[in-house]
Structures are given as structure tokens and as C-alpha cells.
C-alpha positions in Angstrom: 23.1 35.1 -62.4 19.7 33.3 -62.9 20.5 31.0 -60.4 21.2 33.8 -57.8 17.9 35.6 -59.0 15.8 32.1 -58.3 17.4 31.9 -54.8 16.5 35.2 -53.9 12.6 34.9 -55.2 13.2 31.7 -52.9 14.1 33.5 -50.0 11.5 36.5 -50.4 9.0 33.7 -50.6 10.0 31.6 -47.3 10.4 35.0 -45.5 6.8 36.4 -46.8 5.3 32.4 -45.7 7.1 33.1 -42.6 5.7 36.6 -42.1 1.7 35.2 -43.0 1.9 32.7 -40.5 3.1 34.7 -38.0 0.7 36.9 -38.7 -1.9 33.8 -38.6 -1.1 32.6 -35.5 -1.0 36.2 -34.1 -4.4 36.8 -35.3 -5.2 33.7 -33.6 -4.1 34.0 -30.5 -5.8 37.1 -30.5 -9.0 35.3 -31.2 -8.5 33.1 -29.0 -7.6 35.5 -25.8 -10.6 37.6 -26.9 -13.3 34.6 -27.3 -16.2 34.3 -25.2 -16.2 32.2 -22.1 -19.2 31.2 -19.9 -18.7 27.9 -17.6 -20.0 27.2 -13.9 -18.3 24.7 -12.0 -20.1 22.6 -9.7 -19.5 24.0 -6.2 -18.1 20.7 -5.0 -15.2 19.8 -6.6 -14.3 16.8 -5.1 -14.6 12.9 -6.3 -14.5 10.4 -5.1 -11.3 7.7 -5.3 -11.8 5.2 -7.9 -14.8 6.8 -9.5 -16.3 7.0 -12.7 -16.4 10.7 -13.4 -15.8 12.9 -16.7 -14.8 16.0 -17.4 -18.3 17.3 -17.8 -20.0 16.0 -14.3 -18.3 19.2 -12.5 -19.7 21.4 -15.1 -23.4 23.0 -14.8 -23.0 25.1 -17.6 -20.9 26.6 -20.8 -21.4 28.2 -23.9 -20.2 25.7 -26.1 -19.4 21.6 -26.5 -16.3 20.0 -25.0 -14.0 18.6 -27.7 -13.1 15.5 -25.6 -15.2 14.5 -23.0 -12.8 11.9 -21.7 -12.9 9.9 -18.2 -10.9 11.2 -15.4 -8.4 9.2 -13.9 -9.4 8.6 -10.1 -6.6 6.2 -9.1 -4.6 8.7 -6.7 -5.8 11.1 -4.1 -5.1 14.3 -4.1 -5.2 17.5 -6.4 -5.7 16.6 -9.8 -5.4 19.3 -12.9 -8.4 19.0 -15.3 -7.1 20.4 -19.1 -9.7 20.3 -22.5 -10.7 22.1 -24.9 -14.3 23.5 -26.0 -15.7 24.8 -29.3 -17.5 28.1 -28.1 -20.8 29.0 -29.5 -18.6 31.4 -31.7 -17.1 28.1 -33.4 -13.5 29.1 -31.2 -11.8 26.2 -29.9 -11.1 27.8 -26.4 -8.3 25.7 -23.7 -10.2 25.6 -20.1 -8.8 24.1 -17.0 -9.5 23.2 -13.4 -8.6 21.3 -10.3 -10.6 18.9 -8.2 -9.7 17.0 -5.2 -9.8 13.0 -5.6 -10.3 11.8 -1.8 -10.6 8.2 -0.2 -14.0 8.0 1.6 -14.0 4.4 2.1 -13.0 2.8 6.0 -10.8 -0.1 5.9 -12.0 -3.6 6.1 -11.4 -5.8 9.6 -12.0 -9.3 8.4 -13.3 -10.6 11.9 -15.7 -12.1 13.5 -17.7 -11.0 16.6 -14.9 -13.3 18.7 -11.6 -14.7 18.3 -10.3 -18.0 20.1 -6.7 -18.6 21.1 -5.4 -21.3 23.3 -4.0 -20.3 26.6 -0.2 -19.4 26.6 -0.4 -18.9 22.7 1.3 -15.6 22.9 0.7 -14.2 19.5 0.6 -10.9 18.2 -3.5 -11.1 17.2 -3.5 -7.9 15.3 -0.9 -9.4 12.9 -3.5 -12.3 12.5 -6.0 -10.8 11.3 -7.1 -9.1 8.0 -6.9 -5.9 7.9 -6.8 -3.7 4.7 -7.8 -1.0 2.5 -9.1 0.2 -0.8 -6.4 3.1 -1.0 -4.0 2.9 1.7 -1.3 0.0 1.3 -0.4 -0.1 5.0 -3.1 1.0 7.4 -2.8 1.4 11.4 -4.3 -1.7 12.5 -4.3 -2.4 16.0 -6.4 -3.3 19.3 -7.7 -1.8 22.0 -8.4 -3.5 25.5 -6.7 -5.7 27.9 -6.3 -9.8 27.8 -4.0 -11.9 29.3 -2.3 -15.2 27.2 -2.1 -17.2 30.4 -5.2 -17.1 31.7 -8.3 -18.7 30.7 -11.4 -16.4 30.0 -13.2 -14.1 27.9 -12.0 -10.4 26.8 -14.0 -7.7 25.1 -11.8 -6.2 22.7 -12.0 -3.5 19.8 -9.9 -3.6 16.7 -9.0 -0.5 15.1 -8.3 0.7 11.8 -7.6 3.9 10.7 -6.5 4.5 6.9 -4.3 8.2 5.9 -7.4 9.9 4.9 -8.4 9.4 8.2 -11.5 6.5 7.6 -11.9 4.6 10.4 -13.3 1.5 11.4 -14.2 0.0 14.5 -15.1 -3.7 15.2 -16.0 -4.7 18.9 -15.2 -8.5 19.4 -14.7 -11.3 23.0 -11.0 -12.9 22.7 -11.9 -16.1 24.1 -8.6 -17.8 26.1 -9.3 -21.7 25.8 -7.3 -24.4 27.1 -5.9 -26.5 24.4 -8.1 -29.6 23.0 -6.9 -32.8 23.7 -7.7 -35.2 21.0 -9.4 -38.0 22.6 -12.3 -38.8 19.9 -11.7 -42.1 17.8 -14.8 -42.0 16.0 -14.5 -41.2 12.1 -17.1 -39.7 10.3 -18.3 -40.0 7.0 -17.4 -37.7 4.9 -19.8 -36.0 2.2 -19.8 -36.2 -1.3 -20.9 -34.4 -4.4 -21.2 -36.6 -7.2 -21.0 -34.9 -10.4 -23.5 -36.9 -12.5 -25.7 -35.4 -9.5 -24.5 -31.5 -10.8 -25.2 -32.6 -14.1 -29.0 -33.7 -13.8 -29.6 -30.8 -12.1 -27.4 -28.0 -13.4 -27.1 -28.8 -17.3 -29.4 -27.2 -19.7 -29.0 -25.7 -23.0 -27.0 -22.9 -21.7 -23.9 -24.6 -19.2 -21.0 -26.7 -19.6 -20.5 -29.3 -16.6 -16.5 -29.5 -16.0 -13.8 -29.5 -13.7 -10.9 -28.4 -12.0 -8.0 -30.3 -11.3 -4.7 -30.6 -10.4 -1.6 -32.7 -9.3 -3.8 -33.3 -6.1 -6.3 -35.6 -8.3 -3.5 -38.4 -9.5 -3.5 -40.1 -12.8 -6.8 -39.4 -14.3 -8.8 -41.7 -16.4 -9.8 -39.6 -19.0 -12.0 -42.1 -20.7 -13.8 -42.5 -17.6 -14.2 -38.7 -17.4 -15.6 -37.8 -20.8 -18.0 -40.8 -20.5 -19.2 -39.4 -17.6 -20.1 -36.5 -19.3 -17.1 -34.0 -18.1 -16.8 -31.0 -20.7 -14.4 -29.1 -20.0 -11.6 -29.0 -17.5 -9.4 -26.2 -16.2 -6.0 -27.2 -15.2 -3.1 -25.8 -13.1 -0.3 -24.9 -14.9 1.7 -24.2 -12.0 3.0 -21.1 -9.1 5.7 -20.2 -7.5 7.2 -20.9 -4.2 6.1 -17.9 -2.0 6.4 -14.3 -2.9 9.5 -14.1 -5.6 10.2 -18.3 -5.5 11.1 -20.4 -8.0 8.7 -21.4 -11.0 7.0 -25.2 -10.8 5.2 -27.1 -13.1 2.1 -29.1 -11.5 3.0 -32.1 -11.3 0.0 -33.6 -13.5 0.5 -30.3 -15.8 1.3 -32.1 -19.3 0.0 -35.2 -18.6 -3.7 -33.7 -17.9 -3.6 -30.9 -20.7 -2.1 -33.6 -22.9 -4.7 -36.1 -22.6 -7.5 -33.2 -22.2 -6.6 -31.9 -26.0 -6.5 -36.0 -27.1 -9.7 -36.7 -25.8 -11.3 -33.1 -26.9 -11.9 -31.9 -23.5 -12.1 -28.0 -23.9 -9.3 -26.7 -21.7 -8.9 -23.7 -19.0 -5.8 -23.1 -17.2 -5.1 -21.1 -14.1 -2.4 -20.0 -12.1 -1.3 -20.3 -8.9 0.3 -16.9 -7.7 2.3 -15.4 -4.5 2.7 -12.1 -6.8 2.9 -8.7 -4.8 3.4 -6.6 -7.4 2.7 -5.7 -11.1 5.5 -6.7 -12.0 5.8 -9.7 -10.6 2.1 -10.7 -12.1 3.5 -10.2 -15.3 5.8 -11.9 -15.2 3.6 -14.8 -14.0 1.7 -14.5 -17.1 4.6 -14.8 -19.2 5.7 -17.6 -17.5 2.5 -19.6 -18.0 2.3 -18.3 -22.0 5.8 -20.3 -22.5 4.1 -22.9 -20.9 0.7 -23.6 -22.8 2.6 -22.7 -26.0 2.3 -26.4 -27.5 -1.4 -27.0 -26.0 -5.0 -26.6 -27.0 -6.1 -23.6 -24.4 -10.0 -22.8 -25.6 -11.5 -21.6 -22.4 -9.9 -19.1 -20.4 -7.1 -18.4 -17.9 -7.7 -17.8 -14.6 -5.6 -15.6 -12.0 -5.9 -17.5 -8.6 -4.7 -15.4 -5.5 -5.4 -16.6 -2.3 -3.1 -15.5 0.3 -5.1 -14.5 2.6 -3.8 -15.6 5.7 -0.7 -13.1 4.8 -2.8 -10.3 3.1 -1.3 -7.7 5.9 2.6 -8.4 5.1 2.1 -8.1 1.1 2.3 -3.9 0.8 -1.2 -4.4 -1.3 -3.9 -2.1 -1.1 -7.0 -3.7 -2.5 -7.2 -1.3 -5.6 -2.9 -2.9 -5.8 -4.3 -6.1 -5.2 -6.6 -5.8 -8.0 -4.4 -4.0 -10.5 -2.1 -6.9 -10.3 -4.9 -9.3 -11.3 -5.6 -6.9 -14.0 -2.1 -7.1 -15.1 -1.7 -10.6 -15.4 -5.2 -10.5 -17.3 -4.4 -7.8 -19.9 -0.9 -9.9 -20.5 -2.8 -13.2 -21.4 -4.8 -10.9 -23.4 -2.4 -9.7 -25.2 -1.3 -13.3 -26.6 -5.0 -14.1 -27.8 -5.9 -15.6 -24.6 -9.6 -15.0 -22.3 -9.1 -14.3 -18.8 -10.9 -14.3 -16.0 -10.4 -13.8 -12.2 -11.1 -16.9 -9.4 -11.8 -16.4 -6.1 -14.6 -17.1 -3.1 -17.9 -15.1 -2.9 -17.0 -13.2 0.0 -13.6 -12.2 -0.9 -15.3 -11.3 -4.5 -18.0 -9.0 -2.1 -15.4 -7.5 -0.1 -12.0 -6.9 -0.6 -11.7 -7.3 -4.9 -12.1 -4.0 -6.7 -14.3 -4.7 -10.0 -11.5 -5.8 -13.4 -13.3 -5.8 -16.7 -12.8 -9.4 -17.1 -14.9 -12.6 -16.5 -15.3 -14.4 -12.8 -14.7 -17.8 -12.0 -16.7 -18.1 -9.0 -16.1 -20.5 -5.8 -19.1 -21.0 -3.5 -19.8 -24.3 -2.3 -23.6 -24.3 -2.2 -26.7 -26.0 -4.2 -28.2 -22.1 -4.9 -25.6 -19.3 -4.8 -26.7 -15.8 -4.0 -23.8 -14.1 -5.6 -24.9 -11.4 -6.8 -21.8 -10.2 -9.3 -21.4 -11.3 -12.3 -19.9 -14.7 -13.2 -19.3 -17.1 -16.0 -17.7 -20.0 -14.0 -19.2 -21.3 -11.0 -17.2 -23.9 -9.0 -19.6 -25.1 -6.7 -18.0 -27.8 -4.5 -14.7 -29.3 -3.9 -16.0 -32.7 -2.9 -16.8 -34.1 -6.1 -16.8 -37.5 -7.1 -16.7 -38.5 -10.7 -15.6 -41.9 -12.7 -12.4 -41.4 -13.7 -10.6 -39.8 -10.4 -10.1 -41.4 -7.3 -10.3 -38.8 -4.6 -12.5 -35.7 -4.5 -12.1 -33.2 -7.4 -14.1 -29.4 -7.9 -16.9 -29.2 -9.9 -17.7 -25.9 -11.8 -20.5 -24.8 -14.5 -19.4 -22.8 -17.1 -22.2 -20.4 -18.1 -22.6 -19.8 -22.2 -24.6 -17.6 -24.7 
């Protein structure tokens, strides 16, 4: 009997909680229907692609504060729903929402000249040659406009077209010269220049750079006593690549012999990698495959990304916001596993086709004075260097330090 009597005050009691909260959330749903909203939108209410926007640049006013002010995600064009929440100047946290438009504004990038010279009956499909890309669109239309004829020797004025699916279009106006082919008749070698590092070092090392290099299977059997007498401090080393887009995995062939010696002789070490990737996934799993590979090594500095596929930029699906996601990718995955990263390539690729990654540069300008005007922490400034210790031409770099 008492038990029966306990079970029903139970019941009363879970059904009267019940019936309170109901009544709670009644009351404030009411309140919150019924609260007081003032907000003016900005009359434009378009962004942008890739831009750093928040929720509250498209508002000019409200009568409140916006709980979350967070960063909108620009990455794709197109309508985009905008949800928060604001605390009203009546303390009620009130739900709000809006759309904008992201849209690409940007024209496509024609990496050309002011003129392009074939050899006569080289019948090639020029548009295919040439770079041709986009900051959005993965697979702009790309073609030219004018007549020329393979076979016959002379100059054409041409225009090459792109045109991404926002409709951003870019025109470039070039002369296709038709050359006969060169016959090589000249006998006469020329000496070839040289950088020599302990040149780069009296000029270049102060109190706040490292004076190192790059190297790789292409530099032989290095003497490393050699090197670190000259005054090398630091080297960054190829790990390895793959075989075109989705080939096999190699190791340099100078991989464990240079890292090995580098951690013996207490060179600080940088590795970088070598990649054909097209995808995100595919730059992952690059990463992962160079992780398994430095495991048993001293890797200090950082590890660079190195894309350079240039040449084939139009048959890789990559937009240049793809292209640098990927990098990204293979960054954030070294990351992870307590590794730096940073991204290597040229100044003008850096200047016009990368998208900006929150990680470090390795630049590659070969110049005395660079006029790069990004940000970098690694400068490799020739690739005709001559130190003790190699025998052949090597890359020099600075690494720049706090």
C-alpha cells in the first residue's frame, strides 16, 4: 500500500514537472514571438567569393548585440542562409536570419606572353599549351580567336579567351610567330655561372638568418664535413613523390643517406615533398606517406609542399582556390603530427595563381635583392650554388628567424 501511495506522489510529481515546463517553454515562446526586433540590412547583400566577411558587415543597425559574430564561409557561390542569434535590448535572445549572394568577380588568369613561337609544321593545339585558370571555376572556356597557319612561316595576331561560369572574362592579345626550326650549328660552350655559397653567406648572414640548402638525389654523395665547415646550417631534403598524378610512392634516392648524416653531423633538417596530387585526398595521403617516412629522423625545421606542374595545370580539374586547399591539406596533416609547414613555390606563381594558406613560404626567386612582397621565412635564392662538400650545383636558401 505504501509503496503504491509513493508511486502515485511520483507520478503526480513528474506529471506537475511536466506541466511547469510546458508551461515554461510556452511562456517562452511567447516571449520570444512577441520580442522587439529592429535590424537594417545593408542594401547590398552580396560578397564577394573567398572573402572575409562576418555576420555583422551586412548589418547597419539592431537593437541588441549578436551572440556569435562568427565568419561566414565564402568558399561556394551562390545563395547562402545567414542563422544567429541576438540578445535584444530587452535581454531576449531573439533567432534572425538572412540570405546573401556569394559571387565570383575575379577574371581568369591567361599565363602568356605578348607572343608565342612555334616551329613551322608543329601542329599543336596552343590553347591546350597554355595556362589558363581560375580562382573559382575548375574548368574554364579557354580558347583563341584568329587565324594562323602551322605550315607557313610568319607572324599572326591572335587573342586568347577566357571566360569563367560567372561570366569574368579575360582577354589577352598576342603575335604567334611560325619559325622555321633551329639547326644546331654552334660549337662554342659557354661558361656557366656560379653562386658560391660562402659568397651568400658574407653577404646575407646576420644575427637574424640561417644560411642552408636544398638538396636532393640530383647533388650525389655529399660530404658532409665539407658542408658544415663551410658554414651550411641547415638543409631541407627530398623525401620523395610520386610518379605522375596517382603513381607509385619513391624514396629519393639520397633520402636516408642525407637525413642520416644531416641529424649525425647536427645539421637542422627540413623536408619537402615532391607532389603530382590533384585532389585532397590525394594530398593527404601524400602527407601521410612522408610522416611514415621521417618517423626515425631528426625533422626540426619545417615541411614543405612542392607543386610544380605547371606545364599540365589545365588537365588537373584544379581551380586555384582547389589548388590551394590541397596545399592546405597536406599542411594541416603534417600539422597534426607536431610537424611546421610551409608552402614552396616561385614568386610569380606565389603573385598570381596561389590563394593565401595560413602557413609559412618557402620562397624561390633567383635574384641578389628580391622584391617579393608576401610574406616569407625561407628564401631560396639560386640554384647554381657551389659549396665544399658537393660536386655539381646545389640551391641555396636563407631561413629568416626571430
Amino acid at each position: 500500500m505504501q509503496k503504491r501511495k509513493i508511486v502515485k506522489i511520483s507520478l503526480i510529481y513528474i506529471a506537475l514537472c511536466i506541466f511547469l515546463f510546458g508551461i515554461y517553454k510556452l511562456f517562452m515562446y511567447i516571449r520570444v514571438k512577441t520580442a522587439k526586433v529592429e535590424i537594417v540590412l545593408q542594401d547590398d547583400l552580396t560578397t564577394p567569393f573567398l572573402s572575409e566577411k562576418k555576420i555583422s558587415d551586412f548589418i547597419i543597425h539592431m537593437n541588441g548585440n549578436i551572440v556569435h559574430d562568427q565568419k561566414i564561409n565564402t568558399t561556394k557561390i551562390g545563395e547562402k542562409n545567414i542563422n544567429f542569434e541576438f540578445i535584444n535590448e530587452d535581454g531576449i535572445k531573439v533567432p534572425y536570419r538572412f540570405k546573401i549572394e556569394v559571387k565570383d568577380v575575379t577574371k581568369p588568369v591567361i599565363w602568356l606572353n605578348n607572343s608565342y613561337t612555334i616551329y613551322k609544321g608543329n601542329d599543336v593545339d596552343i590553347a591546350s599549351t597554355i595556362l589558363c585558370g581560375d580562382d573559382e571555376d575548375k574548368n574554364p572556356n579557354c580558347f583563341l580567336e584568329g587565324e594562323y597557319d602551322f605550315n607557313t612561316v610568319g607572324e599572326y595576331p591572335l587573342t586568347f579567351k577566357a571566360i569563367d561560369r560567372s561570366g569574368n572574362e579575360t582577354l589577352q592579345d598576342f603575335i604567334l610567330h611560325v619559325v622555321e626550326p633551329k639547326k644546331n650549328t654552334s660549337n662554342s660552350t659557354q661558361e656557366k655561372k656560379a653562386t658560391l655559397f660562402s659568397d651568400v653567406y658574407a653577404s646575407y648572414k646576420n644575427e637574424k638568418t640561417k644560411i642552408g640548402i636544398d638538396v636532393s638525389g640530383w647533388q650525389g654523395d655529399i660530404d658532409f664535413e665539407k658542408i658544415k665547415n663551410a658554414g651550411v646550417e641547415f638543409m631541407i631534403i627530398k623525401v620523395g613523390g610520386t610518379k605522375q598524378t596517382n603513381g607509385e610512392y619513391y624514396i629519393d634516392s639520397k633520402f636516408i643517406q642525407n637525413i642520416t648524416k644531416a641529424n649525425e653531423y647536427g645539421i637542422d633538417v627540413g623536408v619537402y615533398f615532391y607532389s603530382y596530387a590533384n585532389s585532397n585526398q590525394l594530398a593527404r595521403q601524400d602527407a601521410e606517406w612522408l610522416l611514415e617516412q621521417i618517423k626515425p629522423y631528426k625533422v626540426t625545421l619545417p615541411i614543405a609542399f612542392d607543386w610544380e606542374n605547371w606545364n599540365h595545370f589545365n588537365e588537373y580539374d584544379l581551380s586555384f582556390f582547389g589548388l590551394s586547399d590541397m596545399a592546405k591539406t597536406f599542411l594541416d596533416t603534417v600539422k597534426k603530427a607536431g610537424y611546421e609547414g610551409m608552402l614552396y613555390s616561385s614568386k610569380n606563381y606565389l603573385e598570381k595563381l596561389w590563394l593565401p594558406i595560413e602557413y609559412d613560404t618557402w620562397l624561390a626567386h633567383y635574384t641578389k635583392n628580391t622584391n617579393y612582397q608576401g610574406n616569407y621565412t625561407y628564401w631560396q635564392l639560386c640554384d647554381d650554388g657551389v659549396v665544399d662538400g658537393i660536386d655539381g650545383p646545389v640551391d641555396i636558401d636563407i631561413r629568416y628567424v626571430n
